[in-house]
C-alpha positions in Angstrom: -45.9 78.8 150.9 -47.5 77.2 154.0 -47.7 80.5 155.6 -46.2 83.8 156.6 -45.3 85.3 160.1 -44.6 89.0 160.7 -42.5 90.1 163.5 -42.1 93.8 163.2 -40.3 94.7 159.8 -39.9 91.6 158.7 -41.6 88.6 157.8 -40.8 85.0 157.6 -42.2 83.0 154.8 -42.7 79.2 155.9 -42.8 77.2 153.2 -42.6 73.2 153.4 -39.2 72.3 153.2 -37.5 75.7 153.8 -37.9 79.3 155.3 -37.4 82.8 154.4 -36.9 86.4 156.3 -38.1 89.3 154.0 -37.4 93.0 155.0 -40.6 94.1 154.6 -44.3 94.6 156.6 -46.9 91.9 156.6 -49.6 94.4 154.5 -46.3 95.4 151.9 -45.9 92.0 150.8 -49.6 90.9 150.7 -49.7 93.4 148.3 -46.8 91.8 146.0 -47.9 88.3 146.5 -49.6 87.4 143.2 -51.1 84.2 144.9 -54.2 84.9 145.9 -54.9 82.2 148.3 -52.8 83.9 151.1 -55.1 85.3 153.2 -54.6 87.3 156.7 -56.1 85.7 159.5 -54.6 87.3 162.9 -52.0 90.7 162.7 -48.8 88.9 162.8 -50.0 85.8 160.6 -51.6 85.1 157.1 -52.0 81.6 155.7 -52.5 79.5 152.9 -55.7 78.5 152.4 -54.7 75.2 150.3 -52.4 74.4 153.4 -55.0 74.4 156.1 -55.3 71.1 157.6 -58.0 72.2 159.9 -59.7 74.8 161.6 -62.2 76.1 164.4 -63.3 79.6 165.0 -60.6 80.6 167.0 -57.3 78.8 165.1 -56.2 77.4 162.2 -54.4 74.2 161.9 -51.1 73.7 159.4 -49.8 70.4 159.8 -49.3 70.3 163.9 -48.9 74.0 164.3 -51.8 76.2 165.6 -52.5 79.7 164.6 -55.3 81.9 165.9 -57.4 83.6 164.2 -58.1 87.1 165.4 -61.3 88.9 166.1 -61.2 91.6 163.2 -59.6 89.0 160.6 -62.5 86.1 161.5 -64.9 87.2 159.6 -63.9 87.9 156.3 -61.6 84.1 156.6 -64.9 82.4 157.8 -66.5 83.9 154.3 -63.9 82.5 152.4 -65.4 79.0 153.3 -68.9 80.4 153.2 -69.6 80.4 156.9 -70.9 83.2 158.6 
């Protein structure tokens, strides 16, 4: 998993060669996920932190694609790298 997209009631899981739409909310299946290096960076988005090719404090960078990072999830993905 490279990272996951919410849109409403469902969520697409992006992984590197294929993707998936789940019937479910973003927080349902966070909750499922055993891996624990999935972690929710923006309302509609939550990434893999093993993925991330780069990142700044406003986005995150997976391969080419650019997601921003929003203001309540910041914090607690900027601790995951010990940066405060």
């Amino acid at each position: 998993i490279q990272y996951l997209e919410a849109s409403n009631n469902y969520v697409n899981i992006i992984c590197s060669t294929r993707k998936f739409l789940v019937r479910m909310q973003m927080s349902q299946l966070l909750e499922k996920l055993i891996f624990k290096n999935i972690i929710r960076i923006h309302k509609s988005y939550a990434v893999n932190l093993l993925a991330i090719t780069s990142f700044t404090d406003h986005d995150v960078t997976i391969d080419k694609l650019e997601i921003p990072i929003g203001r309540s999830y910041k914090e607690d993905f900027l601790q995951r790298f010990s940066m405060q």
